[in-house]
N, C-alpha and C positions, 0 to 999 in steps of 0.2 A: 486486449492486445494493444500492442504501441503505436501511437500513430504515423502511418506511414512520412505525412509531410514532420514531424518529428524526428523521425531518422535522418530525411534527408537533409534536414536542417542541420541538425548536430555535423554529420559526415561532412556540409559544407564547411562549417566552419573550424571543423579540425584541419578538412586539406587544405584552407584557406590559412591555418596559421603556419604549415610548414615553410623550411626556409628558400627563399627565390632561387637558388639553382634545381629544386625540385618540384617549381609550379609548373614546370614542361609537363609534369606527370600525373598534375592534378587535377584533373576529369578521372584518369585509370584511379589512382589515389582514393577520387571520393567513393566512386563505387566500389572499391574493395571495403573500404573502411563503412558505408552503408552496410553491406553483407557481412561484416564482421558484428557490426553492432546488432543486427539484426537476427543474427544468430547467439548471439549469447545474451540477448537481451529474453531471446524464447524459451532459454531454460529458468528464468526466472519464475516463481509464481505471483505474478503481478496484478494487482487488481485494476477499476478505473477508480477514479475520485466516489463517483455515487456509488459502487458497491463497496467502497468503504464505506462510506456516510451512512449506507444503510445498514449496515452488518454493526455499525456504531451504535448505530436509534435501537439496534433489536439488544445489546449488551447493555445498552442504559437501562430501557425499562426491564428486563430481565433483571438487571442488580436491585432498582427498585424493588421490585416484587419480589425477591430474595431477602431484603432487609425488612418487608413489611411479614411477610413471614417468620424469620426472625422475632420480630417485635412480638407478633401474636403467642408464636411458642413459648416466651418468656413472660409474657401476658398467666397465660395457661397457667403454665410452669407456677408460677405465683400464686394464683389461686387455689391451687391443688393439693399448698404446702401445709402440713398440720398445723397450726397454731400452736405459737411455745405458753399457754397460759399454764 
């Protein structure tokens, strides 16, 4: 999930850049723009930083051991081959 102080970070500093005959209405502003982002930020499928990292570590060694398998089958493979004498 997104972090709360993140949203409301962002929502400042978007109603922070609107132009000055509309800062009258920038408190109403940020909080609209907070629940907007807030909301469409929820149909995302977003992860955090560590369970990327970690879904990362488990795809590396997985492709390792997919390529060390490999290597073996072909290992195999090789051995198994009649000799052309």
């Amino acid at each position: 999930m997104i972090d709360s102080k993140l949203l409301d970070d962002l929502a400042k500093r978007v109603a922070g850049s609107v132009p000055v005959g509309l800062q009258l209405l920038q408190e109403d502003l940020q909080k609209n723009l907070r629940s907007a982002l807030e909301a469409g930020l929820s149909h995302l499928e977003l992860v955090t930083r560590e369970e990327f990292e970690i879904q990362r570590a488990v795809l590396l060694r997985t492709r390792e051991k997919l390529e060390g398998l490999e290597r073996r089958i072909a290992e195999l493979e090789a051995d198994t081959r009649p000799s052309a004498d």
